[in-house]
Every structure is written in structure tokens, then in C-alpha cells.
Wavefront OBJ file of the C-alpha trace (Angstrom):
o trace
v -1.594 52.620 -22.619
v -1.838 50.803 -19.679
v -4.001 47.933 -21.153
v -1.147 47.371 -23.665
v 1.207 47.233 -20.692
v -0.726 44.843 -18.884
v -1.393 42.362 -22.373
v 2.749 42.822 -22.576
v 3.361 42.620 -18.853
v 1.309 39.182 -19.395
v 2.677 38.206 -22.325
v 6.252 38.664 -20.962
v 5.304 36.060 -17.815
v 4.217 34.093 -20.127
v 7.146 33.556 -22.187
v 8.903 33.115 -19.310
v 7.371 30.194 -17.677
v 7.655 28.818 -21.095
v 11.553 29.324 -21.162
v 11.905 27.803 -17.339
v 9.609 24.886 -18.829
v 11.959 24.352 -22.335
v 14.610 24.799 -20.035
v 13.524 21.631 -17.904
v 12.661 19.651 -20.543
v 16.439 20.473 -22.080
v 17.982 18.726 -19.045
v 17.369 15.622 -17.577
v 15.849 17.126 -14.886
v 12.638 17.631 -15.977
v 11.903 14.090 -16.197
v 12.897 13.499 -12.692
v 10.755 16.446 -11.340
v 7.852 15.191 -13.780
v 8.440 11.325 -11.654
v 8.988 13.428 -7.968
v 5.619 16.015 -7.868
v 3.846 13.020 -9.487
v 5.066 10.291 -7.243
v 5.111 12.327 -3.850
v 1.863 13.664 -3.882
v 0.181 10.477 -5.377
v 2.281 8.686 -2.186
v 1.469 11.580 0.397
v -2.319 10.726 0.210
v -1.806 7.118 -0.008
v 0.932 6.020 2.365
v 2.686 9.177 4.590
v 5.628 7.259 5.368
v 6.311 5.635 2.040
v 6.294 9.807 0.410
v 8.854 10.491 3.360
v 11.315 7.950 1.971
v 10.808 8.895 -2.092
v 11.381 12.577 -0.995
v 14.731 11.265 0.561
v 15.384 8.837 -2.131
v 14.878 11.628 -5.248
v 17.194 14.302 -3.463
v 19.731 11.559 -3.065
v 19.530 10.752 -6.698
v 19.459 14.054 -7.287
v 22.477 15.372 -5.383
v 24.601 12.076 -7.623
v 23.471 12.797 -10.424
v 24.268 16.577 -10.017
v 28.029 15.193 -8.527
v 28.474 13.123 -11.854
v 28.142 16.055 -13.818
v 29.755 18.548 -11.879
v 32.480 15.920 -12.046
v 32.137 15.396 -15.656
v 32.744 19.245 -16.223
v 36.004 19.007 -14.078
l 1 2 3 4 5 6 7 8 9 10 11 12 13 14 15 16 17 18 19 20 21 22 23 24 25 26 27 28 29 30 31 32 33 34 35 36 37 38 39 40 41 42 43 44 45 46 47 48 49 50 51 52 53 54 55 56 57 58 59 60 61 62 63 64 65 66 67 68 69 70 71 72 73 74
């Protein structure tokens, strides 16, 4: 019994990273986390202050891009 829980307790996890994961790559914003963790780390280890500055840039574009829709919607 509890060896079935565990395989379903496991299964269940699974199936929900894979619904947050189709859910991402519904919306548009899966690309743009795809180009941020990408981009940021590959910039962290290469040039600190250059990361700093796409960090600030994505949640800018970010934040408008969430403002255009929310303004869409209304």
C-alpha cells in the first residue's frame, strides 16, 4: 500500500510540473523565461554587470507586456 502511494504520490508531481510546463509554453511567457534563465546565467559568469542590466531590462519588458494585456482585457 504504501509503495502504490508513493508511485502515485510521484506520478501526481509529475503531472504537475508537466501542467505548469504546458501552461508556460501556452503563454508567451515561456519563451521569455526560456531567453531570461538562459541569458542571465550565461551573462552572470561572463560579464556581472551586463546580467544586472538584462535582469532589469526582462522585468521591464515583462511588467509592459503584462500592462498591455491587462489593458487589453479592460
Amino acid at each position: 500500500m504504501y509503495k502504490c502511494h508513493r508511485i502515485m504520490s510521484s506520478y501526481i508531481s509529475k503531472t504537475q510540473i508537466l501542467s505548469v510546463i504546458l501552461y508556460l509554453f501556452d503563454t508567451k511567457t515561456f519563451i521569455w523565461f526560456f531567453f531570461f534563465f538562459f541569458g542571465f546565467f550565461f551573462l552572470f559568469f561572463f560579464f556581472p554587470f551586463f546580467s544586472f542590466l538584462f535582469f532589469v531590462f526582462f522585468f521591464l519588458i515583462i511588467y509592459l507586456l503584462k500592462k498591455k494585456e491587462y489593458l487589453e482585457i479592460v
